[in-house]
C-alpha positions as CSV (number, residue, x, y, z in Angstrom):
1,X,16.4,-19.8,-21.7
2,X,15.3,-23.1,-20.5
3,X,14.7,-23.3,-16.5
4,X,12.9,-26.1,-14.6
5,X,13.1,-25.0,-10.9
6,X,13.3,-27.9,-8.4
7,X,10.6,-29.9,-7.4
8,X,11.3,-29.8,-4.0
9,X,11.6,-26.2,-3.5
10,X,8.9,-25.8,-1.4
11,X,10.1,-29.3,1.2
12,X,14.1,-28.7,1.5
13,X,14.6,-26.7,4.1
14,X,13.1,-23.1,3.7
15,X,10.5,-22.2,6.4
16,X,7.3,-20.0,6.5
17,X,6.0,-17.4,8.6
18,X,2.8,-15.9,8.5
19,X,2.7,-12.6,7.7
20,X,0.5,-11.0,10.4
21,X,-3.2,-11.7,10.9
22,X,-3.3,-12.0,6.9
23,X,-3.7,-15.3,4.4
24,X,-0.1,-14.8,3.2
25,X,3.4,-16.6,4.0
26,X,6.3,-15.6,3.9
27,X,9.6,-17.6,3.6
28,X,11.9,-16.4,6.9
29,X,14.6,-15.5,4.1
30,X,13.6,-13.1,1.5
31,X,15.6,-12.0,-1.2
32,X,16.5,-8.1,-1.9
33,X,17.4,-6.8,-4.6
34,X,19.0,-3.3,-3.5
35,X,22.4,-4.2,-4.2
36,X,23.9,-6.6,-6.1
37,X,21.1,-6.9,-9.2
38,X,21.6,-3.4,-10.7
39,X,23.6,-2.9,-14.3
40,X,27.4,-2.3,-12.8
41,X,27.1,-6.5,-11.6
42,X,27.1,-9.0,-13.3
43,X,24.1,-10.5,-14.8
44,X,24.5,-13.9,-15.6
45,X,25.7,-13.5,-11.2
46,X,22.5,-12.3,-10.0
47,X,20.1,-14.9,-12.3
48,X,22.1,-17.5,-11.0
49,X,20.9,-16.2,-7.5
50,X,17.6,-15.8,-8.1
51,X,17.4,-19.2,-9.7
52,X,19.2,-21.1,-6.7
53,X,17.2,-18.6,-4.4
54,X,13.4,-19.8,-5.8
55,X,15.2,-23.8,-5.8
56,X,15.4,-23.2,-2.2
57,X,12.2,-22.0,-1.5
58,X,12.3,-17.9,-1.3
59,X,9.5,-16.9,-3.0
60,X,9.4,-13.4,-1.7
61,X,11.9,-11.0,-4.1
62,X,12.0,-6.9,-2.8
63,X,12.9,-4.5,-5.0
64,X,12.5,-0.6,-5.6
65,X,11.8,1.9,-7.9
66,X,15.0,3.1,-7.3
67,X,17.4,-0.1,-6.6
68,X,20.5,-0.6,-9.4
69,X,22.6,1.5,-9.3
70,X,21.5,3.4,-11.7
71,X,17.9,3.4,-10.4
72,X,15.4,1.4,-12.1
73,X,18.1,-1.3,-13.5
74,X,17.8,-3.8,-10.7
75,X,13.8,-3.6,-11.6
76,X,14.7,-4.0,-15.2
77,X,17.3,-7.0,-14.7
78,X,14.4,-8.5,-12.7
79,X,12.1,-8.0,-15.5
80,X,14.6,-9.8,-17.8
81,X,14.5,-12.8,-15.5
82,X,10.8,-12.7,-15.5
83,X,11.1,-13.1,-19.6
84,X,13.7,-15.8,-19.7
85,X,12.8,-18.0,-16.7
86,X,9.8,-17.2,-14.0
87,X,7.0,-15.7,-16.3
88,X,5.5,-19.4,-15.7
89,X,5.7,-19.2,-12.1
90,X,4.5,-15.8,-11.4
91,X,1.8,-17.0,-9.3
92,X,4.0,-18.7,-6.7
93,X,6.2,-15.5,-6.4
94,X,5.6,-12.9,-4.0
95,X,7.2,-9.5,-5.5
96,X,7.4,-6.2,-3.9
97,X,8.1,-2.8,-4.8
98,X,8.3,0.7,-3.4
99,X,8.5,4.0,-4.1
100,X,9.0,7.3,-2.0
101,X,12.7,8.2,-2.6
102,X,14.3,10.6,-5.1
103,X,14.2,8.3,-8.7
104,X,13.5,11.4,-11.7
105,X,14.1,14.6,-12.5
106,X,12.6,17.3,-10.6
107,X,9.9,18.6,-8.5
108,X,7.8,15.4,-8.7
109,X,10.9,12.7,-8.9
110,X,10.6,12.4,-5.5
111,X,8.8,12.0,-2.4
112,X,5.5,10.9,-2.2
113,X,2.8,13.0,-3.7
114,X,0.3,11.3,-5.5
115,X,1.7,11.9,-8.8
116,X,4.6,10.2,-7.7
117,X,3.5,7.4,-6.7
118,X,1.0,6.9,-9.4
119,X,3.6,7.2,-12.4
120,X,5.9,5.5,-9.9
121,X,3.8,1.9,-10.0
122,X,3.4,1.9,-13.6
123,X,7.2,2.3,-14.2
124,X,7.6,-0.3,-12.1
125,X,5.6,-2.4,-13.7
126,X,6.6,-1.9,-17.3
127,X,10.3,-2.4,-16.3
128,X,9.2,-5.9,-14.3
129,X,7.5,-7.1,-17.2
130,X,4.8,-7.9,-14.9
131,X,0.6,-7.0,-14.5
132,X,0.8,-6.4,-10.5
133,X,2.7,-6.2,-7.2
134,X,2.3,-8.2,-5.1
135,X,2.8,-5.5,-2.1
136,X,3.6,-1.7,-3.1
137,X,5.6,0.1,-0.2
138,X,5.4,3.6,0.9
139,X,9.2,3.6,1.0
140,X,9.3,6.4,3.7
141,X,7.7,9.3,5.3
142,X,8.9,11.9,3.6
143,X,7.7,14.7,5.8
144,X,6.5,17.2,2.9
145,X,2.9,15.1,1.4
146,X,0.3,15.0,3.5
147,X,-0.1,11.9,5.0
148,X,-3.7,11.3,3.7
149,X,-2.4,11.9,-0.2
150,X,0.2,9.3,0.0
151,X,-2.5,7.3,1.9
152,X,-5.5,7.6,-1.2
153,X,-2.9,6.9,-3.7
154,X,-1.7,3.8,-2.4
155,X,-5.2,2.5,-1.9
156,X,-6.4,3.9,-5.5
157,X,-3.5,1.4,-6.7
158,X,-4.7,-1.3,-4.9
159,X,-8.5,-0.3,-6.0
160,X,-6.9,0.2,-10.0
161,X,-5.3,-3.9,-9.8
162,X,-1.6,-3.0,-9.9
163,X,-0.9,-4.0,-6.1
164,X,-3.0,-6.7,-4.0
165,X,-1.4,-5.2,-1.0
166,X,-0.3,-2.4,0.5
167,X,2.9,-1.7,2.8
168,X,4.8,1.2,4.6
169,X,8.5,1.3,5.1
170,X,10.4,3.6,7.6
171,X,8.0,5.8,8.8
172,X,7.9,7.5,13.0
173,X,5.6,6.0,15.2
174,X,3.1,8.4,15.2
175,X,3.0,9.0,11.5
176,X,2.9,5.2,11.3
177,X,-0.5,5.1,13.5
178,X,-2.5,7.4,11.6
179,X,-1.1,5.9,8.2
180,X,-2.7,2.7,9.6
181,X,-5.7,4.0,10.5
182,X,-6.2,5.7,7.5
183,X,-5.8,2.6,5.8
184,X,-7.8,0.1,7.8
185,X,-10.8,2.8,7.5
186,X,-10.1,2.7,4.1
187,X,-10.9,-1.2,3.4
188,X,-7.0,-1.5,2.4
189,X,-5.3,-2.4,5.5
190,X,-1.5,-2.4,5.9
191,X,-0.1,-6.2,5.4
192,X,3.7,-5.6,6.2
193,X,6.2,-3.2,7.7
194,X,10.0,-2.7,6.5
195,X,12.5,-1.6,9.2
196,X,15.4,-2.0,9.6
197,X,16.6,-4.1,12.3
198,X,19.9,-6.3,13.1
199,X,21.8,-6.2,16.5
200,X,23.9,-3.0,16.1
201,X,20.4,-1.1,15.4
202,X,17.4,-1.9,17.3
203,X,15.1,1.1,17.5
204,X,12.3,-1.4,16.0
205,X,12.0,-2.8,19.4
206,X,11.2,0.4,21.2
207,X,7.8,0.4,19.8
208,X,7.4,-0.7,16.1
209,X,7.4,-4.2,16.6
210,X,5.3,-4.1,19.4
211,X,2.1,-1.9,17.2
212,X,3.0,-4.2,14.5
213,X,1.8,-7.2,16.5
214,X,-1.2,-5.4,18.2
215,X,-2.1,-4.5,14.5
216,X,-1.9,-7.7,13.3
217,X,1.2,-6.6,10.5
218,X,3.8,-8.4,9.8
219,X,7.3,-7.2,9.8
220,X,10.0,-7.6,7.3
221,X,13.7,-6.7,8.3
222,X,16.2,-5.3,6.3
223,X,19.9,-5.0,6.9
224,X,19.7,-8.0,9.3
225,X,23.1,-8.3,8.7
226,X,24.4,-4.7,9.1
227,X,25.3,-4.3,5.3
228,X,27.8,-7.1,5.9
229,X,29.4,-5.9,9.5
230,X,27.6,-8.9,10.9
231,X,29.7,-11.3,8.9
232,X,33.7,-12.4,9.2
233,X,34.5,-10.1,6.1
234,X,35.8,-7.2,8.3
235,X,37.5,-9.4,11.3
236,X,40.8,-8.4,9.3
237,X,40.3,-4.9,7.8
238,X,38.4,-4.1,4.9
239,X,38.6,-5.8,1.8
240,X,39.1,-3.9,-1.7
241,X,36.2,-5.5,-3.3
242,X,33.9,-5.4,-0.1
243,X,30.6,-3.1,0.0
244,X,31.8,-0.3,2.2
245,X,35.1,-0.2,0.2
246,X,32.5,0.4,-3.3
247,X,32.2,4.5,-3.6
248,X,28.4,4.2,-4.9
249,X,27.3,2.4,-1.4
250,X,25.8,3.6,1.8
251,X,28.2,1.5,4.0
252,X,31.1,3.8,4.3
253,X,34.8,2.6,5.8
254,X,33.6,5.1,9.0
255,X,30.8,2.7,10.0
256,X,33.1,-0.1,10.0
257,X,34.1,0.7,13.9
258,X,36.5,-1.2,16.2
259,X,34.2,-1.5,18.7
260,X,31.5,-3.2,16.2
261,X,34.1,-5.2,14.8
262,X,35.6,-6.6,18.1
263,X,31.6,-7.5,19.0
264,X,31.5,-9.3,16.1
265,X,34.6,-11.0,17.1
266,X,32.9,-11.9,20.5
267,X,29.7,-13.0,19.0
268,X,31.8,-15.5,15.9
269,X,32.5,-17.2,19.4
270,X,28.9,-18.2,20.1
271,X,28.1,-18.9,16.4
272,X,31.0,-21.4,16.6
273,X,29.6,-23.2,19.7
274,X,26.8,-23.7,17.6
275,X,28.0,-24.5,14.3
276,X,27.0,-21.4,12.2
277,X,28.7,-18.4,10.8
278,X,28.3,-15.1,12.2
279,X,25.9,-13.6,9.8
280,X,23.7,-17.2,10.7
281,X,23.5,-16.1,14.0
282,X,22.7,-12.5,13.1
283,X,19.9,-13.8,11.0
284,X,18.7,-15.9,13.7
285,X,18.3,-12.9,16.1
286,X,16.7,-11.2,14.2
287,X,13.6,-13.9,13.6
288,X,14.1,-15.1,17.1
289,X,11.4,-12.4,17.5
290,X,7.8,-13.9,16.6
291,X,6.7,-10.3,15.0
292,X,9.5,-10.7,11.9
293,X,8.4,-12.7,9.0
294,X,11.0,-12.5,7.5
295,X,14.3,-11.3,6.9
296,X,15.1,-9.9,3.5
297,X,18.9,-10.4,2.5
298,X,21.5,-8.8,-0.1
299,X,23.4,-11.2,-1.2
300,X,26.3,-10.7,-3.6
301,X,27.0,-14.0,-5.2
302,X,25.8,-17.8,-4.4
303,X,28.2,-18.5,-1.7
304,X,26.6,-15.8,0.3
305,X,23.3,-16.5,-0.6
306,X,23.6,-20.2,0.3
307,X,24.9,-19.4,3.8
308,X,22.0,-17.5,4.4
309,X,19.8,-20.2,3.5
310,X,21.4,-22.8,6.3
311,X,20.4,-20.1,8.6
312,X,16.7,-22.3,8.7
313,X,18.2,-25.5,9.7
314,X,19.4,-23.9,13.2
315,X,16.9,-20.5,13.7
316,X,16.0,-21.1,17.8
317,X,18.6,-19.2,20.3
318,X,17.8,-20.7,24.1
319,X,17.9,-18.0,26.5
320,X,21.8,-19.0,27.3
321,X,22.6,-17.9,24.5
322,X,20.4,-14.9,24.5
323,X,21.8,-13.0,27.8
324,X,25.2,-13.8,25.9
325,X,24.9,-12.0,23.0
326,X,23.0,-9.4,25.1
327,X,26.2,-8.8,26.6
328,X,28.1,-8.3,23.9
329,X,25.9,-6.2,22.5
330,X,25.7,-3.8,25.6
């Protein structure tokens, strides 16, 4: 398959943080890949996202070992696009994978031992179609492997070429600090954090974001949006072919309260004073804080995906506006 991207990717509107105290940038809108890119959707769908997505400037695609469903496909349909369209622009692409959660067969499927991880990289890999990561997440502390196994292995895979960076997703404050000790004394220190963070959950600003910025690591959000309560799809109920209505997702028709939903009614308000959609606004909240770098979303088709992206011509809040959604949020 033939595809030129646009010249002007890099000059029409996306905008780039730096990710902590390190050389890299990051667009403020990544794209994810744990819904949406698996083999149940559509194919010819999702390339057509990642195409208009990398037009438009996001560089920066997160997957997992185990994003689909089923695990490993969303990995293999990225591999596919790799093939047909972006092999020649590897180097301009910033791709992320993780591993930590339950992805094979028995006692070593899961988790984070050593083993895992190490057979867990190379899968990746093979089913990417690619030589390296970019950045390889601890996807989560999984309160069973020593700290200082998962630790070794993640540097070995830096040391062995199959990562240039390392990153830790989801882990409790103090299992975080000696993680990132252990890696600084290491020589491998940790570039980015994955929380998750939008305005119905903000435990990230208790203390996370806060050791993220004394650390000098940059933080990546997911769920800015709330898996889709932060937009106007549930003003009016919940739609048949929306994701909590889906049986294989994590949003179920329980977390889609009234009282969320008449916040979000409050807060479409605001966004309409300033000329956005709700989920603009919820992405703009989210990066209104200097210690995100970026915000990675899930889109489901382009239309989604390209309001996101006019989230960057209108990111600052003034304090106003602020207190207000403050407010509402109490």
């Amino acid at each position: 398959m033939d595809y030129t991207p646009q010249q002007d990717r890099y000059t029409n509107g996306m905008v780039y943080r730096r990710c902590g105290n390190s050389g890299i940038q990051l667009p403020v809108i990544s794209l994810g890949f744990w819904h949406n890119f698996g083999f149940i959707d559509n194919y010819a769908t999702a390339l057509d996202m990642v195409k208009y997505a990398f037009d438009h400037g996001i560089c920066h695609f997160d997957l997992a070992n185990n994003y689909g469903p089923p695990a490993g496909s969303a990995e293999e349909n990225f591999g596919r696009m790799m093939k047909q369209c972006f092999a020649p622009h590897r180097d301009e692409m910033f791709i992320s994978s993780k591993a930590g959660h339950e992805m094979w067969d028995g006692p070593y499927g899961g988790c984070s031992s050593r083993k895992n991880l190490m057979a867990s990289i190379d899968q990746s890999l093979r089913r990417m179609n690619i030589d390296y990561v970019d950045i390889f997440y601890s996807h989560r502390y999984d309160g069973v492997t020593p700290i200082d196994e998962t630790m070794q292995a993640l540097v070995d895979i830096v040391h062995q070429g199959k990562a240039l960076y390392i990153g830790l997703s989801k882990y409790p404050i103090e299992k975080l600090l000696y993680a990132l000790n252990y890696l600084h004394e290491a020589g491998v220190p940790c570039l980015a954090y994955q929380g998750r963070y939008n305005m119905f959950d903000r435990l990230m600003e208790e203390r996370h974001l806060q050791i993220c910025a004394s650390k000098g690591i940059g933080v990546v959000a997911f769920s800015p949006l709330a898996q889709g309560i932060l937009t106007d799809k549930y003003l009016n109920g919940i739609p048949a072919d929306s994701r909590a209505a889906r049986p294989e997702g994590y949003l179920k028709t329980s977390d889609v309260t009234s009282e969320k939903i008449a916040k979000v009614a409050r807060l479409k308000t605001i966004a309409d004073e300033r000329g956005q959609s709700i989920s603009q606004l919820a992405l703009a909240w989210v990066l209104r804080r200097d210690e995100v770098s970026s915000v990675i979303i899930g889109a489901r088709n382009l239309d989604q995906l390209k309001d996101s992206l006019r989230t960057t011509s209108k990111l600052t809040l003034d304090t106003s506006e602020i207190n207000r959604i403050e407010e509402i949020l109490k």
